[in-house]
C-alpha positions as CSV (number, residue, x, y, z in Angstrom):
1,X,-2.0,9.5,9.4
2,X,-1.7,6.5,6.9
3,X,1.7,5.5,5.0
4,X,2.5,2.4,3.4
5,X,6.1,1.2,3.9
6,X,7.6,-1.7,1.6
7,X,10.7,-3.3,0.7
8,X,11.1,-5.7,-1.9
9,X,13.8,-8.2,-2.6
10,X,15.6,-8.9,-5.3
11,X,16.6,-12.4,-5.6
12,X,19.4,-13.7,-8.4
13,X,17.5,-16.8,-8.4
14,X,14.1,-16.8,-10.2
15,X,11.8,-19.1,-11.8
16,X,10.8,-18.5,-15.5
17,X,7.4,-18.0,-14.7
18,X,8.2,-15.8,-11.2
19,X,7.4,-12.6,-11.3
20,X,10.8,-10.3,-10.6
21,X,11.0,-8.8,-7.2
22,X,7.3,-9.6,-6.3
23,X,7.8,-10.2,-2.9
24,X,9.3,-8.9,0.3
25,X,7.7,-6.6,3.3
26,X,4.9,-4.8,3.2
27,X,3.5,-2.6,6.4
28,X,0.2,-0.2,6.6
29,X,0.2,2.2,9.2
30,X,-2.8,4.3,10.4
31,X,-2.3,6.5,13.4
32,X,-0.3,4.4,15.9
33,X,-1.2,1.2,14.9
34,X,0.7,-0.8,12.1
35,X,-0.4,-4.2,10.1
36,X,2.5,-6.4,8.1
37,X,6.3,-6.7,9.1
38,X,8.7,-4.7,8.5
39,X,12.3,-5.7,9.1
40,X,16.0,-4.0,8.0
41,X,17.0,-7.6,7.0
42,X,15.7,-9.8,4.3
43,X,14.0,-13.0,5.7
44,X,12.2,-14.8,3.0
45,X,9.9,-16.6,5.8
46,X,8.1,-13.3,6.4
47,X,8.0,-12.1,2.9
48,X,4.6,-11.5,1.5
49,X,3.6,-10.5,-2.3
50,X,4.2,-6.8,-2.2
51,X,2.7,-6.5,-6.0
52,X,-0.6,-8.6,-4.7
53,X,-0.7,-5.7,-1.9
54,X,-0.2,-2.6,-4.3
55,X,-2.7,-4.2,-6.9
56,X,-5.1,-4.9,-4.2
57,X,-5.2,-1.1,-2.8
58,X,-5.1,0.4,-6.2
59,X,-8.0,-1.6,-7.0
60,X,-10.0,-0.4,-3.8
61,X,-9.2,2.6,-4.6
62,X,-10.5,2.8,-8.1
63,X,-13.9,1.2,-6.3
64,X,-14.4,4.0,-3.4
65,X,-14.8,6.4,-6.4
66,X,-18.2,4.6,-6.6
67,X,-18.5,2.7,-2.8
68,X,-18.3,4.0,0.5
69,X,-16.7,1.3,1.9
70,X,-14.3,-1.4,0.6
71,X,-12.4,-4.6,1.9
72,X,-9.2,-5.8,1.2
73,X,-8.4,-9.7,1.8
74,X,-5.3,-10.4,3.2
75,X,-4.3,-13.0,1.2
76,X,-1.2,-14.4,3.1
77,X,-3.8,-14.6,6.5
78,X,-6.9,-16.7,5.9
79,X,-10.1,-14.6,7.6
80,X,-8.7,-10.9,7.3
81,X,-9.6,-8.0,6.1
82,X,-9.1,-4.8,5.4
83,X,-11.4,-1.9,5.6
84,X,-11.4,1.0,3.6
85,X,-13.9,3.6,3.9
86,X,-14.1,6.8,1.5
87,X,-13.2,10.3,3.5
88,X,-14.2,13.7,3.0
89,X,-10.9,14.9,3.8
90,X,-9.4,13.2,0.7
91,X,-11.3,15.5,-1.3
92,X,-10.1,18.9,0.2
93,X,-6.8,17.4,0.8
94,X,-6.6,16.8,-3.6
95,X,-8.2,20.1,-3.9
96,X,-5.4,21.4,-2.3
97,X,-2.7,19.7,-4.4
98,X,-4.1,20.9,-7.2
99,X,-3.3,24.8,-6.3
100,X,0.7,23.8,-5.3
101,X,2.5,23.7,-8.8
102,X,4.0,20.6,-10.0
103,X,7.5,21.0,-9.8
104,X,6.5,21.8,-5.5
105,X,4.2,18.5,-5.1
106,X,6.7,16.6,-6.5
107,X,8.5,17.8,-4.6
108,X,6.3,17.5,-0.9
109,X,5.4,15.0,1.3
110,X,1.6,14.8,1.8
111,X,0.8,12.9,4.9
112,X,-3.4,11.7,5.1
């Protein structure tokens, strides 16, 4: 199984030149194991660039149309990274989305 959980804050106080609810938590999980934080309160301290993290995996993505493998740099931690490898399974797994109607996949929740 892999999910991505996120929260982001939404601060009254912003610079001019900060980008509006940019940052908060953000949490892969994959099977039982989980990377980020994810707390029920807001505590700037562990707040990381949730919009860095979203452009970061939507890039990957767009690059394991063409790779096998990709890594993601964890920009917040100096020296990490993440791995993401292209699956078979993905393929029968949007195959099958395609034969639900719309109005029922908008409706679903499709769990990888």
């Amino acid at each position: 199984m892999f999910s991505i959980r996120y929260k982001v804050f939404f601060d009254e106080i912003y610079d001019d030149h900060e980008l509006k609810g940019a940052d908060g938590y953000f949490q892969i999980q994959v099977d039982n194991g989980n990377y980020g934080l994810f707390l029920s309160e807001e505590l700037d301290v562990f707040s990381v660039s949730v919009y860095w993290w979203f452009y970061y995996f939507l890039e990957a993505t767009e690059l394991l149309k063409n790779e096998k493998q990709v890594y993601i740099s964890d920009i917040e931690t100096p020296q990490v990274w993440i791995e993401l490898k292209k699956l078979i399974v993905i393929i029968f797994l949007l195959a099958k989305l395609m034969q639900i109607n719309q109005k029922e996949a908008m409706q679903s929740n499709v769990v990888i």
